[in-house]
Structures are given as structure tokens and as C-alpha cells.
PyMOL commands that place a pseudoatom at each C-alpha (Angstrom):
pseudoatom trace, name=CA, resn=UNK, resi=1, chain=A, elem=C, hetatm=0, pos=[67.973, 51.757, 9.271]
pseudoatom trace, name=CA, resn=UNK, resi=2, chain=A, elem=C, hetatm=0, pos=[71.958, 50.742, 8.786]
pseudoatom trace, name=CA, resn=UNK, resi=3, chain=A, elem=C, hetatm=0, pos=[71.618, 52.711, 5.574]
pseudoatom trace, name=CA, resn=UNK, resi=4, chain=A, elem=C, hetatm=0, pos=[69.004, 50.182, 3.824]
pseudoatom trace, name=CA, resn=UNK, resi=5, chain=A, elem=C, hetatm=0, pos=[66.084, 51.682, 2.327]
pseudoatom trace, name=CA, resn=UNK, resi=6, chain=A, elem=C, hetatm=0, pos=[62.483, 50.236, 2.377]
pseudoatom trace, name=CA, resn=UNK, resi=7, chain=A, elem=C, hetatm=0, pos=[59.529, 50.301, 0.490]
pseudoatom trace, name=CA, resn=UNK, resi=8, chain=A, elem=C, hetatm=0, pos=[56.534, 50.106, 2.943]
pseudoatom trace, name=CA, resn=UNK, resi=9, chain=A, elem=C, hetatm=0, pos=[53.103, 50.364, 1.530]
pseudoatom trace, name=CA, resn=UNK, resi=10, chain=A, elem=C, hetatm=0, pos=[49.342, 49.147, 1.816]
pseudoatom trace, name=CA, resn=UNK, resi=11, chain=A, elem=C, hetatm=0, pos=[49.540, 46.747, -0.159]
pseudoatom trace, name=CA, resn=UNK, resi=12, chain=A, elem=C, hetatm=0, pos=[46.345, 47.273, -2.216]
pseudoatom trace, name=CA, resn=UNK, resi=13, chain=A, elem=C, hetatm=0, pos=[48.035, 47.745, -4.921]
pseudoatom trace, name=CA, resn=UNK, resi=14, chain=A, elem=C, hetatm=0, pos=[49.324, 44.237, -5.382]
pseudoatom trace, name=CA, resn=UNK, resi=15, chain=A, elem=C, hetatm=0, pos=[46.085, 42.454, -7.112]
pseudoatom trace, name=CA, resn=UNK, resi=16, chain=A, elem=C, hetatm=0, pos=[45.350, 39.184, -5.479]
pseudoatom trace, name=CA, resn=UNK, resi=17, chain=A, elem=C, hetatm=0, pos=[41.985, 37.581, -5.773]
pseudoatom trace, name=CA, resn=UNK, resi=18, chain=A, elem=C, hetatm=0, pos=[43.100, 34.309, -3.723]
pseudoatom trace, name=CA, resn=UNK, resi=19, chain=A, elem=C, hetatm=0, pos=[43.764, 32.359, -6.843]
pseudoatom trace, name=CA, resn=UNK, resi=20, chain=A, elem=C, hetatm=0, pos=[46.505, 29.564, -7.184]
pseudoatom trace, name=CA, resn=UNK, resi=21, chain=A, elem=C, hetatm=0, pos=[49.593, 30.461, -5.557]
pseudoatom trace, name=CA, resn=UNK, resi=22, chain=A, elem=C, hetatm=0, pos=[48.107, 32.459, -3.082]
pseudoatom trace, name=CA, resn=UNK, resi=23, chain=A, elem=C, hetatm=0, pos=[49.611, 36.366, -2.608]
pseudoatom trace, name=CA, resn=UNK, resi=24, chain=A, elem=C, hetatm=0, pos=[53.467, 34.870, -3.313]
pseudoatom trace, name=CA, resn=UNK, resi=25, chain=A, elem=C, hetatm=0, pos=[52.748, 35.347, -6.759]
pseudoatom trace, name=CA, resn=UNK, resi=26, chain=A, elem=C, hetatm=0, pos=[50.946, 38.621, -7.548]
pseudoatom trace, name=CA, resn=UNK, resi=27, chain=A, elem=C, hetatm=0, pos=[53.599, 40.186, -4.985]
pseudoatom trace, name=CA, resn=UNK, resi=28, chain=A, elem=C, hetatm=0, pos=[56.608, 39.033, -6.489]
pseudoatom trace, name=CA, resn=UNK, resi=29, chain=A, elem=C, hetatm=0, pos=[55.007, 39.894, -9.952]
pseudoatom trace, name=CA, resn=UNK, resi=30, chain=A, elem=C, hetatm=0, pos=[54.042, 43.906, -8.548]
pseudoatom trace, name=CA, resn=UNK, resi=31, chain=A, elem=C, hetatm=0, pos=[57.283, 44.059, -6.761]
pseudoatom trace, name=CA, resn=UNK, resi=32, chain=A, elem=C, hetatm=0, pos=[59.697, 42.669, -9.994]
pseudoatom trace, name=CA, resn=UNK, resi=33, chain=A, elem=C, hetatm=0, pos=[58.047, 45.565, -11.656]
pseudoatom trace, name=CA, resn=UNK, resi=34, chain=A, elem=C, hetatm=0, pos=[58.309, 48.381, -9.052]
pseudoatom trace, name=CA, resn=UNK, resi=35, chain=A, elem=C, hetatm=0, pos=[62.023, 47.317, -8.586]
pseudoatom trace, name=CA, resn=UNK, resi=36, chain=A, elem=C, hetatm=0, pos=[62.438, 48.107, -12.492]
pseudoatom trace, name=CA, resn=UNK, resi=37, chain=A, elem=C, hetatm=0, pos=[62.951, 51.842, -10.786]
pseudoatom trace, name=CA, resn=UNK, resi=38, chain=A, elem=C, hetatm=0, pos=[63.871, 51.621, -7.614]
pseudoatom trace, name=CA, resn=UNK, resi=39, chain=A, elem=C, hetatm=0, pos=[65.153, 48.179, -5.590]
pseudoatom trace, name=CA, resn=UNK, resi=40, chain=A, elem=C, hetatm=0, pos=[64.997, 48.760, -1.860]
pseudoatom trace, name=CA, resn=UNK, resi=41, chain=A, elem=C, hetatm=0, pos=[66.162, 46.030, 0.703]
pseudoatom trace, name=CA, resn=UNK, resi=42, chain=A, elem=C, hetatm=0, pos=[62.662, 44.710, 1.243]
pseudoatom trace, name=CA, resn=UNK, resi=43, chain=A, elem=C, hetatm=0, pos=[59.020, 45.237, 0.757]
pseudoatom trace, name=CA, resn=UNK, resi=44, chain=A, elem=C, hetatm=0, pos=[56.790, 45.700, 3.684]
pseudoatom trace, name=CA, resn=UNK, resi=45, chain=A, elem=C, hetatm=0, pos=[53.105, 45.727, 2.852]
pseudoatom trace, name=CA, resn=UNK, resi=46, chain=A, elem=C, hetatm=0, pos=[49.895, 44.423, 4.926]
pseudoatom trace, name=CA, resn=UNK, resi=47, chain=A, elem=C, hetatm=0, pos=[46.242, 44.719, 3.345]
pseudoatom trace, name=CA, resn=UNK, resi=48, chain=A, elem=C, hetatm=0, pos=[45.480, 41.249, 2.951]
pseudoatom trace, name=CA, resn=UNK, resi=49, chain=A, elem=C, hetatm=0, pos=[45.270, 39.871, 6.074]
pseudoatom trace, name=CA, resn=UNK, resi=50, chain=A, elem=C, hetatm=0, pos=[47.686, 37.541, 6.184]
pseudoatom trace, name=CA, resn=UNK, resi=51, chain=A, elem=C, hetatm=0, pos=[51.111, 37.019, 7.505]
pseudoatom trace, name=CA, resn=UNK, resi=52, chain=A, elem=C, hetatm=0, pos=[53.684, 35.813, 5.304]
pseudoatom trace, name=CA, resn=UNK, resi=53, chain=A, elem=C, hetatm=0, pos=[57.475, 36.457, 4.098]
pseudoatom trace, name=CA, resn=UNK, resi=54, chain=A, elem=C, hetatm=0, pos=[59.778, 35.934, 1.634]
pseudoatom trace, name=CA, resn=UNK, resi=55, chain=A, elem=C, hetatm=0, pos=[63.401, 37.179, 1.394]
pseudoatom trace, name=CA, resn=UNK, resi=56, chain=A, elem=C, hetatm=0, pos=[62.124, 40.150, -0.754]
pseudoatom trace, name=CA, resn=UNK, resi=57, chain=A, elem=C, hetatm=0, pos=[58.689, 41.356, 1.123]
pseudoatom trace, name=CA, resn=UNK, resi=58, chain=A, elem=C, hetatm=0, pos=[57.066, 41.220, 3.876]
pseudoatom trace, name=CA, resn=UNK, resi=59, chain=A, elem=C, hetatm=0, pos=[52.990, 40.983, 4.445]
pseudoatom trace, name=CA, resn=UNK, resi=60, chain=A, elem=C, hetatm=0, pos=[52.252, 42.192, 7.966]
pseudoatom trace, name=CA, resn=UNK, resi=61, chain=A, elem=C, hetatm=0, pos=[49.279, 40.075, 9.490]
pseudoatom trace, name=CA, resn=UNK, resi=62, chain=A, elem=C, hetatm=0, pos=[45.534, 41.368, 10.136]
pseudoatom trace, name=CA, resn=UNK, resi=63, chain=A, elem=C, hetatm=0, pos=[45.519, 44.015, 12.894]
pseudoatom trace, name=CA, resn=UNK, resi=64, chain=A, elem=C, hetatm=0, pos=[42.231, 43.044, 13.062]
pseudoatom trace, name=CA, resn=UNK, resi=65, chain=A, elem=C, hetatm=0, pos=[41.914, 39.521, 12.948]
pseudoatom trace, name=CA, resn=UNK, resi=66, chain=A, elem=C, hetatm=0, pos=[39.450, 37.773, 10.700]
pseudoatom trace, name=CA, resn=UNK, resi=67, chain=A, elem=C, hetatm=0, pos=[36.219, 39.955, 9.465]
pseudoatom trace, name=CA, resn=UNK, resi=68, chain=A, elem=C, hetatm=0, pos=[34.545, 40.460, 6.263]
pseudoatom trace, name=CA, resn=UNK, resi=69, chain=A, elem=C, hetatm=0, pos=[37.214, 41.783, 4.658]
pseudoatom trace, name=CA, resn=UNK, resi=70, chain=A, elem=C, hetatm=0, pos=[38.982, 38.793, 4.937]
pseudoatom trace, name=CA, resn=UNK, resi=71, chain=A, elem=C, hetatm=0, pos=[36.233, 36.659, 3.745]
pseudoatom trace, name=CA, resn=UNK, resi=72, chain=A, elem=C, hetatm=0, pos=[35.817, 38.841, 0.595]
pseudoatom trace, name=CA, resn=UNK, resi=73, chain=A, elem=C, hetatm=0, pos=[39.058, 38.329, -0.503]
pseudoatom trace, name=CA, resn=UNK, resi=74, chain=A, elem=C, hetatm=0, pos=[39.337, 34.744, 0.432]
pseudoatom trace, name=CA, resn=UNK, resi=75, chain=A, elem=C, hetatm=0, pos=[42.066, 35.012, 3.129]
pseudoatom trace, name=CA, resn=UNK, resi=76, chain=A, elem=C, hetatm=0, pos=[42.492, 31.995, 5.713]
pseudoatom trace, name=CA, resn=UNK, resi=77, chain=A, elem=C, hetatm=0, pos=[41.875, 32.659, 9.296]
pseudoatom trace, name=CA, resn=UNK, resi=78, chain=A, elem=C, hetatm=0, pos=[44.250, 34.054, 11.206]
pseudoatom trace, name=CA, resn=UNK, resi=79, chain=A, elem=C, hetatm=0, pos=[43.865, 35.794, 14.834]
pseudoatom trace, name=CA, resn=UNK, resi=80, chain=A, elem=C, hetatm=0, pos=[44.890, 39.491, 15.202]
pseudoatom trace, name=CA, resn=UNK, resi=81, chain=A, elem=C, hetatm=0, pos=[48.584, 40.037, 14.945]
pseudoatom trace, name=CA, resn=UNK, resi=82, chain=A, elem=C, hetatm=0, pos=[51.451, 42.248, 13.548]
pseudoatom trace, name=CA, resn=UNK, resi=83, chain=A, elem=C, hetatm=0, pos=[54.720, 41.305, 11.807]
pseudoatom trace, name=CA, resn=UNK, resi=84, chain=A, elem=C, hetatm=0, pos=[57.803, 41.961, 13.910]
pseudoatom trace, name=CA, resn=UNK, resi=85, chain=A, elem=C, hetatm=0, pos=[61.443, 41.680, 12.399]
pseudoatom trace, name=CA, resn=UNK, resi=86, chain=A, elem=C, hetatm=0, pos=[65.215, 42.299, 13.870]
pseudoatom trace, name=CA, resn=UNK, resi=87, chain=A, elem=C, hetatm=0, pos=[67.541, 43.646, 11.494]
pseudoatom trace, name=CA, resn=UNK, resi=88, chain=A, elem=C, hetatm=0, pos=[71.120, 43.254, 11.899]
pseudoatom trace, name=CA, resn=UNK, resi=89, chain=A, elem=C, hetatm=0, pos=[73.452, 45.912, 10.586]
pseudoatom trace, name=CA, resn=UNK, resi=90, chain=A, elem=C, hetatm=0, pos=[75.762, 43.836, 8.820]
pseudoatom trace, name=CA, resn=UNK, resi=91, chain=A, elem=C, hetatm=0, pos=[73.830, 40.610, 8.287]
pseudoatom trace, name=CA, resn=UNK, resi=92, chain=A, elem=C, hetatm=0, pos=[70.597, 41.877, 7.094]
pseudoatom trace, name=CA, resn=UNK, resi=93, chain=A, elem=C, hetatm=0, pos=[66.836, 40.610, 8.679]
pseudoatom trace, name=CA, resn=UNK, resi=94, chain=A, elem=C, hetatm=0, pos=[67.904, 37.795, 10.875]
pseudoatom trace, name=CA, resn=UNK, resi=95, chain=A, elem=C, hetatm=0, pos=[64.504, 37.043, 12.174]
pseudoatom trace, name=CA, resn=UNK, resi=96, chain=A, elem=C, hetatm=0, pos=[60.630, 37.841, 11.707]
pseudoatom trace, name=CA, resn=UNK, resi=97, chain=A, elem=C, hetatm=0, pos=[57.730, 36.954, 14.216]
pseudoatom trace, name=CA, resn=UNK, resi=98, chain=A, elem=C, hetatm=0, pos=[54.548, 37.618, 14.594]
pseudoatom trace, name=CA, resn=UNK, resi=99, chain=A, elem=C, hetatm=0, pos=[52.981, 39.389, 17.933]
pseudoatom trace, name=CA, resn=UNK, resi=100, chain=A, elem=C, hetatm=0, pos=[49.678, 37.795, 18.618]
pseudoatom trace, name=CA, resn=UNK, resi=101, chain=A, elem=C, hetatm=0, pos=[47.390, 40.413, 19.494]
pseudoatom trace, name=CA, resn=UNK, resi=102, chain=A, elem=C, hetatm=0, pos=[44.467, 39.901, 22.357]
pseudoatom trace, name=CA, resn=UNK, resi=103, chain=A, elem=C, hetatm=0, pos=[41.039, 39.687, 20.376]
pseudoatom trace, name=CA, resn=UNK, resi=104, chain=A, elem=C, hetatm=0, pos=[39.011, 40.855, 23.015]
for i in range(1, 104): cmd.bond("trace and resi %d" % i, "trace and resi %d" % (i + 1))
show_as sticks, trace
zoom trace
């Protein structure tokens, strides 16, 4: 996309046990590393069931809305939705949104 590469992933991989800080920290901590190698334009992840965003990454929200998954792992509620964002091809993500999803 406009010659940017991405790094999309699960996201399991980034170890957050809903400490202090929340996911912003473990993420920017797994991603500082990971970009030691490689630094794409932005990180796109989802796994913890929450939506949130940063200039760098990207955490998609829960598909599935709010289960025992997201209990375990000490996520807030949120209701089923996916992370949408518009790239521009000289300016870069100009906007990101979320699509609420029906949870029926």
C-alpha cells in the first residue's frame, strides 16, 4: 500500500497481563525490539480485545465483543468491533475508526 510496508500480527506475542499502563507499554516495549531488524510503517495487531492506537501500532478491537477471554486477561468492556484506517499516499494514516459490529 503506496509502497509502505506493515507488520500485521496476532498480537500474542506482546505480553500484557493488564498491569499499569495498560497494553501501551508492553507494545511499544515488543515493537522497539522487533524494529531493531526490521521498522515497517506501523504495527497492526489485535488479540487483546481492545481498540487502541498510537502513531506506531495499531490494536484492532474484539471481533467478538466481551467473553472470557477478555475477563482473563483483564480487558475493559468493549462491544464487538474492528479497527478501520484510511491511508493517504503521501500523508500517511490520516484517520482510524472503529466499525461497531451488531452483537446479536
Amino acid at each position: 500500500m503506496y509502497g509502505k510496508e506493515f507488520r500485521i500480527h496476532h498480537g500474542d506475542n506482546v505480553t500484557y497481563g493488564g498491569g499499569i499502563g495498560g497494553l501501551t507499554i508492553p507494545a511499544e516495549k515488543a515493537i522497539a525490539s522487533w524494529n531493531k531488524a526490521r521498522t515497517p510503517y506501523i504495527d497492526i495487531f489485535a488479540h487483546h480485545h481492545q481498540s487502541f492506537q498510537t502513531p506506531r501500532w495499531i490494536c484492532n478491537g474484539p471481533l467478538i465483543g466481551y467473553n472470557a477471554y477478555s475477563l482473563a486477561i483483564k480487558a475493559g468492556f468493549e462491544p464487538p468491533s474492528q479497527t478501520f484506517f484510511l491511508l493517504d499516499s503521501k500523508r500517511g494514516r490520516t484517520g482510524t475508526f472503529p466499525i461497531f459490529l451488531s452483537d446479536l
